[in-house]
Legacy VTK file of the C-alpha trace (Angstrom):
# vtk DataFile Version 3.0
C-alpha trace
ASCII
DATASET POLYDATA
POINTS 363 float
-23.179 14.025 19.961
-20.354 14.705 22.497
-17.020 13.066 21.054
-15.764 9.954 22.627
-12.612 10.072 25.234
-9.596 9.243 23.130
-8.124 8.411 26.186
-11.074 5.570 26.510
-10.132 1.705 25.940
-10.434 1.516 22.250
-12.213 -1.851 22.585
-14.562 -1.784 19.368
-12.691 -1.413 16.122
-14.285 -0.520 12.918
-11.703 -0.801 9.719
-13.253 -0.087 5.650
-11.712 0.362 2.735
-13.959 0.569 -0.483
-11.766 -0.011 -2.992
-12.230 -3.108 -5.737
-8.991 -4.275 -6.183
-4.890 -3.441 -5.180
-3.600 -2.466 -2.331
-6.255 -0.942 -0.422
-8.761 -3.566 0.606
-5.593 -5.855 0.923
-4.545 -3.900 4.211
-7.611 -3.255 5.274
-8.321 -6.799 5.712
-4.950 -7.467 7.636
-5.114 -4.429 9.460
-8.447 -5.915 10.489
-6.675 -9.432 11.023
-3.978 -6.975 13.352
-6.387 -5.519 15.704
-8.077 -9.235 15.946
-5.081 -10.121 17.770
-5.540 -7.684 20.204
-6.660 -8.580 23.604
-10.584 -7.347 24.532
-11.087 -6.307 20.833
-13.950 -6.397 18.920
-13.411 -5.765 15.119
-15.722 -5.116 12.523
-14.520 -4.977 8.591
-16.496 -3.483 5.881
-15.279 -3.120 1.794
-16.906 -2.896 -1.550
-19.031 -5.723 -2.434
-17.048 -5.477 -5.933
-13.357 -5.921 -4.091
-11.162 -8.733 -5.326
-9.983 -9.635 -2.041
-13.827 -11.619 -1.423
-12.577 -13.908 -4.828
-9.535 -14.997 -3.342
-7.921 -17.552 -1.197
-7.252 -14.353 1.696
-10.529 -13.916 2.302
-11.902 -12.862 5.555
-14.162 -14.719 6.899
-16.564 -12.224 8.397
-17.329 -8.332 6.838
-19.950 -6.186 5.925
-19.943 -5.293 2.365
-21.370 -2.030 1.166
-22.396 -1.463 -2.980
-19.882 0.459 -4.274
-19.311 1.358 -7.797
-16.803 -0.148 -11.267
-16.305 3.355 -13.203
-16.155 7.077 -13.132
-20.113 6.805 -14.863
-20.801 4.303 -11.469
-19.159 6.617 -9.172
-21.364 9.806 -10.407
-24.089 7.547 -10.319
-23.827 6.083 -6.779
-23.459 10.047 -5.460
-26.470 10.506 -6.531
-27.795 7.927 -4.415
-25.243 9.234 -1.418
-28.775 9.805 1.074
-29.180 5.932 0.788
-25.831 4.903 1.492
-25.677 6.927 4.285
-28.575 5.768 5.411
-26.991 2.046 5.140
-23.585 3.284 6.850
-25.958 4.635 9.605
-27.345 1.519 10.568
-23.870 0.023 10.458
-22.339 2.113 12.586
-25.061 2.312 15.227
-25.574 -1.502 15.450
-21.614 -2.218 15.701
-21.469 1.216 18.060
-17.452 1.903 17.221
-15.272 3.647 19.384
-12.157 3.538 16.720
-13.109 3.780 12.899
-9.788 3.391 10.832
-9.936 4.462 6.926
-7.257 2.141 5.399
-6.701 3.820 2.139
-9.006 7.042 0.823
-11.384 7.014 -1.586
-13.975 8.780 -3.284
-17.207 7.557 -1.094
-15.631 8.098 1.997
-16.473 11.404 3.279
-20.278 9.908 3.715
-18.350 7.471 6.277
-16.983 9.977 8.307
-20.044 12.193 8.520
-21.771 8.902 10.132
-18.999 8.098 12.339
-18.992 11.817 13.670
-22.413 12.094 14.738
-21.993 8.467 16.734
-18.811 9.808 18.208
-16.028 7.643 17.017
-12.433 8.758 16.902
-11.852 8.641 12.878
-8.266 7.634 12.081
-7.134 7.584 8.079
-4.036 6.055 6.766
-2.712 8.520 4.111
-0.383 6.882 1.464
0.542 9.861 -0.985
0.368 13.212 0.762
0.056 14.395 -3.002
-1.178 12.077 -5.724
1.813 10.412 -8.215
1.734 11.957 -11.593
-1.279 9.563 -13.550
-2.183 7.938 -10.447
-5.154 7.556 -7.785
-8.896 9.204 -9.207
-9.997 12.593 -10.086
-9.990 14.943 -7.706
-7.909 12.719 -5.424
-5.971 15.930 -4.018
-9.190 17.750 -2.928
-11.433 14.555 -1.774
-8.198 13.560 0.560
-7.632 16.794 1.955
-11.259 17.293 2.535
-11.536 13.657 4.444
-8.386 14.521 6.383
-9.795 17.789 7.771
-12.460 15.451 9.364
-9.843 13.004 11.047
-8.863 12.997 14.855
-5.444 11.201 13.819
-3.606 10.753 10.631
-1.516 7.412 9.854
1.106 7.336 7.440
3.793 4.704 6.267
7.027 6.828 5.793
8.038 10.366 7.617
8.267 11.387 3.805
4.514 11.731 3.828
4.440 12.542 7.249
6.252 15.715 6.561
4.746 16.515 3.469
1.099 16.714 5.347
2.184 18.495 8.011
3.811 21.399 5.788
2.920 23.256 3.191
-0.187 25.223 2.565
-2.313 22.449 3.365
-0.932 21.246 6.303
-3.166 19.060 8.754
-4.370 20.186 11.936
-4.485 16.991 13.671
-1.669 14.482 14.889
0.139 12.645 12.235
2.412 9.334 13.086
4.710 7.872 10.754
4.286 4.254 10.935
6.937 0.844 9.721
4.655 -0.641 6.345
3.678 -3.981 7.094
4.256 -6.954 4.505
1.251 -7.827 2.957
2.847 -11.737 2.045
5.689 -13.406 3.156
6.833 -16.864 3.397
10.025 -17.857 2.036
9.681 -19.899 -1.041
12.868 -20.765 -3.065
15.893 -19.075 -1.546
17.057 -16.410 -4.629
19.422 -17.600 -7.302
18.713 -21.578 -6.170
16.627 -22.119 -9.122
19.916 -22.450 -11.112
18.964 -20.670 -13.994
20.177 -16.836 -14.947
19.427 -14.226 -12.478
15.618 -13.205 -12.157
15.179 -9.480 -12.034
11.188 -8.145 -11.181
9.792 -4.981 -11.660
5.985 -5.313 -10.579
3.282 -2.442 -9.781
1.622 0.170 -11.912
3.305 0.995 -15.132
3.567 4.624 -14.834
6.405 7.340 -15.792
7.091 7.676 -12.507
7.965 4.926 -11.200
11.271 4.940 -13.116
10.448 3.041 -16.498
12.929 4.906 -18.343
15.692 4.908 -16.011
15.449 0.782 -15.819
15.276 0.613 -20.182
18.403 2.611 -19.839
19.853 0.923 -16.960
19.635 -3.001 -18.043
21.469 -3.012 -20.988
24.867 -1.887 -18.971
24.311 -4.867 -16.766
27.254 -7.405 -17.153
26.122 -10.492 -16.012
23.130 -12.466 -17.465
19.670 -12.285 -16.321
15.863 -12.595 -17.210
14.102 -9.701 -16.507
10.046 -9.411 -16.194
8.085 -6.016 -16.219
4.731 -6.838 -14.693
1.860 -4.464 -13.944
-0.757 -2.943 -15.493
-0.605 1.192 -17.143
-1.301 2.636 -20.269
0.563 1.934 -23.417
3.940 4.630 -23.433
7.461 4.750 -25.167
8.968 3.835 -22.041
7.107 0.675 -21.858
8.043 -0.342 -25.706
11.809 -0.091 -24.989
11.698 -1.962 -22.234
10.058 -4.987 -24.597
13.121 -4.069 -27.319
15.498 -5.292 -24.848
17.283 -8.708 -24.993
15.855 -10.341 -21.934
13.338 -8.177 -20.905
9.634 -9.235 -21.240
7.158 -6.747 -20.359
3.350 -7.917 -19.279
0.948 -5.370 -19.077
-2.166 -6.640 -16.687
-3.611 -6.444 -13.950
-1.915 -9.505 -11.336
-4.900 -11.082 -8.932
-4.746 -10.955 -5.494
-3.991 -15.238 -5.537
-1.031 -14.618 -8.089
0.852 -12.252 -6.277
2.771 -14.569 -3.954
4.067 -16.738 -6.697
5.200 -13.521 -8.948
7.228 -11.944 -6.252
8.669 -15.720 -5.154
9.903 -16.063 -9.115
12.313 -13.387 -8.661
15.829 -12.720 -7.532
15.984 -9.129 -7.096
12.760 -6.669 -6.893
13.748 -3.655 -8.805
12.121 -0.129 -8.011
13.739 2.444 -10.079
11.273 5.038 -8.914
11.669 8.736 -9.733
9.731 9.812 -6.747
7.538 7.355 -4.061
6.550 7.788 -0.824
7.250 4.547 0.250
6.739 0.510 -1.409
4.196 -1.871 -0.614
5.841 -4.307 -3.376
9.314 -3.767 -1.628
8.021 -4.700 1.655
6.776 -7.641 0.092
9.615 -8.626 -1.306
11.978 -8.028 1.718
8.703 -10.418 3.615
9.250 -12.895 0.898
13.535 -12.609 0.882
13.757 -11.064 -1.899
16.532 -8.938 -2.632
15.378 -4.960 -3.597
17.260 -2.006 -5.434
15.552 1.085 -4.587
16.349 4.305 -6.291
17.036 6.666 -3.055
14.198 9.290 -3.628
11.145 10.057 -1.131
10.576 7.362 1.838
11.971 4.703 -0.268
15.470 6.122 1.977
13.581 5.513 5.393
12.472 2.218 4.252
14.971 0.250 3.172
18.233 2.007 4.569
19.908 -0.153 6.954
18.621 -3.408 5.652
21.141 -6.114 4.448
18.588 -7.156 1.558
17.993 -4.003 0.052
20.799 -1.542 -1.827
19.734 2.012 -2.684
21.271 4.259 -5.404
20.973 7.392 -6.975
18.105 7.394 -9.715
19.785 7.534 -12.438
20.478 4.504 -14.810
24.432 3.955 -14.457
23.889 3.761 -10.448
20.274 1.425 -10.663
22.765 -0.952 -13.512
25.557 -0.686 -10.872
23.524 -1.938 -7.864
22.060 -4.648 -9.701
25.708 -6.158 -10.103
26.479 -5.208 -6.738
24.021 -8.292 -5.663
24.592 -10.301 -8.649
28.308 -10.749 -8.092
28.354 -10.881 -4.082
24.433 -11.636 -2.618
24.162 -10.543 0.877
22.960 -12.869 3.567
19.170 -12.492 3.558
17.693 -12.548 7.282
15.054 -14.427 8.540
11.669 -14.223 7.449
9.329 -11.777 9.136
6.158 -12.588 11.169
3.268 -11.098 9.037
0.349 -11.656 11.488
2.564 -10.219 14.305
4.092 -6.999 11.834
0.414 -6.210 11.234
-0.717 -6.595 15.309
2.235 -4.749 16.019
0.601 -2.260 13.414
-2.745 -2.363 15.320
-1.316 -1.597 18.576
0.964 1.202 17.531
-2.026 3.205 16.123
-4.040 2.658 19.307
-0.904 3.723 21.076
-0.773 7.006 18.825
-4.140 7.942 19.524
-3.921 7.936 23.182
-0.661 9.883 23.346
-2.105 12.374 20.976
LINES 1 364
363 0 1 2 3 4 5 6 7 8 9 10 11 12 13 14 15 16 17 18 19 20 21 22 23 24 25 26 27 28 29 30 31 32 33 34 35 36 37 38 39 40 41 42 43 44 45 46 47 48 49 50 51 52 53 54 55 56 57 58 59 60 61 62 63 64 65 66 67 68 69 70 71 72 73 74 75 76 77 78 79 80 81 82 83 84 85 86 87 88 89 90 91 92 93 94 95 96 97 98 99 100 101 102 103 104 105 106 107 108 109 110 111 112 113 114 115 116 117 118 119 120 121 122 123 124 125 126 127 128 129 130 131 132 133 134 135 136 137 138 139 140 141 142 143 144 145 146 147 148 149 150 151 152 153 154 155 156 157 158 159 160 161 162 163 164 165 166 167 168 169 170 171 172 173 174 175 176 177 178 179 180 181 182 183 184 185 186 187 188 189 190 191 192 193 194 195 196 197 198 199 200 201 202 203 204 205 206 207 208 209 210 211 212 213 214 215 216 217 218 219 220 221 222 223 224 225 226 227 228 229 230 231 232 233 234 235 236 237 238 239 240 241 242 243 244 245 246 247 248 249 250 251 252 253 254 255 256 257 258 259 260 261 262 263 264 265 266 267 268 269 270 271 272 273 274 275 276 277 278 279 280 281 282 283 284 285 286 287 288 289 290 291 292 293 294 295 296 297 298 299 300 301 302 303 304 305 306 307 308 309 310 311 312 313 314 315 316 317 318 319 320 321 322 323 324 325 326 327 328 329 330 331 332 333 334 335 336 337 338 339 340 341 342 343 344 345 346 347 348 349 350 351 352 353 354 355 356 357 358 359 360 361 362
């Protein structure tokens, strides 16, 4: 079937994400929420009937959900079933008709998506988050399944120019457009201002417990901190000598789980300061929630985390190293900057919605 105009009025908006749980069905339903706010839109949403988002108190009121799968042994098993689910994807993308189908995050399944959506004639857009995967993170093969999606995209979306530039370089650089986009909050809402509670400082590290993200480098850093504080490690990884120093520490309690979708708000709102002590990122869905939720952030200044957060009064970056990530820690705790006013989610995530719409036509 002959491709649609990109230059058409993108009036009928398909967003999916098939992910159970995290970050991906999370912006999938606000990016879906973003383009609702759109004049002369029609949106439809579709995610795994297993994603954690359908539990919660954020969920949408209207999507399609499509089986999906709970482990590696699922996954192998639902490929083998891949003729039926494309037959199912068919019939959703013929009745809904889309002239815009947005990936929100990548995933193992979705390659059967885009073969559907390119014999109807849709302009495929995917958000890339990593333009490599993080050392221990994402799924097997996640390299190779993304780059094979990608080469079926019309546009690519990503959240820093750090990933930007690292798809559009290299040996597997992308043929089509690429637009580095501003990462929308995924909660906001000011809650207790930070340090009103009275009590000592609260210092949060939250996300996936990986090497990577700088685990080492904060164990190091937090005893060289003056000035009191409580400090909470919160996410969910695999067991690692990192991890146990961290619980040695005066102060310091680490929590190793997995946080639910309903929790999240009150976690982030408990803190002070948001630490990410990252040894490499391509850019922070947890900082942008904490920034949303005034929050003060250190940020190690390594991959987009620089792009991110430079220039804003809440945030101080530093070197990542542990006498720099102690330093900027007391940099807030002795004098706190002002923290601005809190951002507009619905409108950061319609302002999302139109930029990519925007992108496409000026492609």
């Amino acid at each position: 079937m002959r491709r649609r105009s990109k230059r058409m009025l993108a009036e009928r908006i398909l967003v999916w994400q098939w992910g159970r749980r995290g970050a991906g069905p999370r912006i999938a339903v606000d990016l879906a929420n973003g383009f609702k706010r759109l004049p002369g839109t029609d949106v439809l949403l579709c995610l795994s009937e297993r994603a954690e988002i359908l539990r919660s108190r954020n969920a949408p009121e209207a999507v399609v959900k499509v089986a999906t799968y709970s482990s590696l042994r699922g996954l192998l098993k639902r490929l083998l079933t891949a003729p039926w689910l494309r037959r199912q994807l068919a019939r959703i993308v013929r009745d809904f008709r889309p002239d815009v189908a947005i990936c929100a995050m990548p995933g193992p399944l979705d390659m059967l998506m885009t073969q559907v959506l390119h014999r109807a004639g849709a302009w495929i857009v995917v958000i890339v988050h990593d333009a490599q995967p993080h050392p221990g993170d994402g799924y097997p093969l996640q390299g190779l399944l993304q780059r094979r999606l990608i080469r079926h995209a019309d546009q690519i979306v990503t959240f820093s120019r750090h990933v930007a530039d690292g798809l559009t370089s290299g040996p597997h650089a992308v043929q089509c457009p690429v637009t580095s986009l501003a990462h929308p909050p995924f909660i906001g809402g000011m809650g207790v201002v930070p340090f009103a509670h009275g009590g000592a400082p609260r210092i949060l590290m939250f996300g996936r417990l990986l090497p990577y993200k700088g685990l080492d480098l904060l164990a190091e850093a937090l005893p060289h901190v003056r000035q009191g504080f409580e400090c909470r490690v919160v996410g969910h990884g695999p067991a690692s000598p990192e991890l146990r120093r961290l619980e040695g520490l005066e102060n310091v309690s680490v929590e190793n789980r997995w946080v639910e979708e309903d929790a999240l708000p009150a976690l982030v709102e408990w803190a002070d300061i948001v630490v990410l002590p990252y040894r490499e990122a391509s850019q922070s869905g947890v900082g942008a929630m904490a920034i949303a939720s005034g929050r003060y952030v250190v940020a190690t200044r390594v991959g987009g985390l620089v792009e991110q957060f430079s220039g804003d009064t809440q945030a101080v970056l530093c070197d990542p190293n542990p006498t720099a990530i102690a330093r900027a820690l007391e940099a807030i705790l002795e004098a706190p900057p002002p923290v601005r006013p809190c951002v507009d989610n619905a409108q950061e995530w319609e302002n999302l919605a139109r930029n990519i719409l925007a992108s496409r036509d000026s492609s």
